[in-house]
C-alpha positions in Angstrom: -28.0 -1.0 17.6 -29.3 2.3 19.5 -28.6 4.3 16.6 -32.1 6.3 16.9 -32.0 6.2 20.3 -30.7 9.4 22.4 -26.9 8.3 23.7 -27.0 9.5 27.2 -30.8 7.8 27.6 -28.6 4.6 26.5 -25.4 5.8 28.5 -27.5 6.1 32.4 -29.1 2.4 31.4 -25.5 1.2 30.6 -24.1 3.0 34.2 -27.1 2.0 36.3 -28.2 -1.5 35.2 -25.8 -3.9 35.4 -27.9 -6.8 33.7 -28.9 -4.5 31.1 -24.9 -3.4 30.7 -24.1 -7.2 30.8 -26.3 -8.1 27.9 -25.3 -5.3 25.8 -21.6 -6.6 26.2 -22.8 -9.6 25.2 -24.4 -8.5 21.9 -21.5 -6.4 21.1 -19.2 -9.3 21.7 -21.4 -11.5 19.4 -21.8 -8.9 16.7 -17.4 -8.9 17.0 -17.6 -12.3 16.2 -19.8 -13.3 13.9 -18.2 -10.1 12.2 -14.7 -11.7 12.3 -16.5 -14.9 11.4 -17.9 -13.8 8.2 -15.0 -12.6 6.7 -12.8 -15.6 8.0 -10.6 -14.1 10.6 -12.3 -16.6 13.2 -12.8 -20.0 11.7 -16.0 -21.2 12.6 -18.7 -24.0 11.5 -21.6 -22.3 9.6 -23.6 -24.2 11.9 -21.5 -21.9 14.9 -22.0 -18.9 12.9 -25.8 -19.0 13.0 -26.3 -20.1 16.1 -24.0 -16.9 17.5 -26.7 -14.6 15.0 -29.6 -16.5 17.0 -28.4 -15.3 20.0 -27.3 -11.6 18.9 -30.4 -11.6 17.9 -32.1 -12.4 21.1 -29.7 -10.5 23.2 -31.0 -7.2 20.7 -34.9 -7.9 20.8 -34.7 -8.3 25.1 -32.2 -5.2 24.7 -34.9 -3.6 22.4 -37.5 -4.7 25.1 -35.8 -3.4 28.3 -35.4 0.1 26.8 -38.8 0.6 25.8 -39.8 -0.4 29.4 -37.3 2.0 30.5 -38.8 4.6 28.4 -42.1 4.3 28.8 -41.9 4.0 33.4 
């Protein structure tokens, strides 16, 4: 998700923001599932499926978000 982003700018968020470190677990949990949901390993309702990419979705734009913020104060 941070690819372009510089890992130890990403690393001091993920040590000293615990909301921010909270919400990345979260999108990294989602993208594990809907991963393992996709190719069948976790049996899910399509309807399941998309909801989970809603909210990895808007877990990674307010992730997106809080960086830039970061960034820019």
């Amino acid at each position: 998700m941070f690819e372009t982003q510089p890992q130890n700018e990403i690393n001091a968020l993920l040590q000293s923001d615990s909301e921010f470190r909270r919400l990345y677990q979260r999108h990294q949990k989602l993208d594990r599932q809907v991963a393992d949901a996709l190719v069948g390993a976790l049996p899910l309702a399509p309807s399941a499926v998309a909801q989970m990419k809603r909210e990895k979705l808007a877990a990674k734009e307010r992730l997106l978000r809080w960086y830039e913020q970061r960034r820019i104060n």
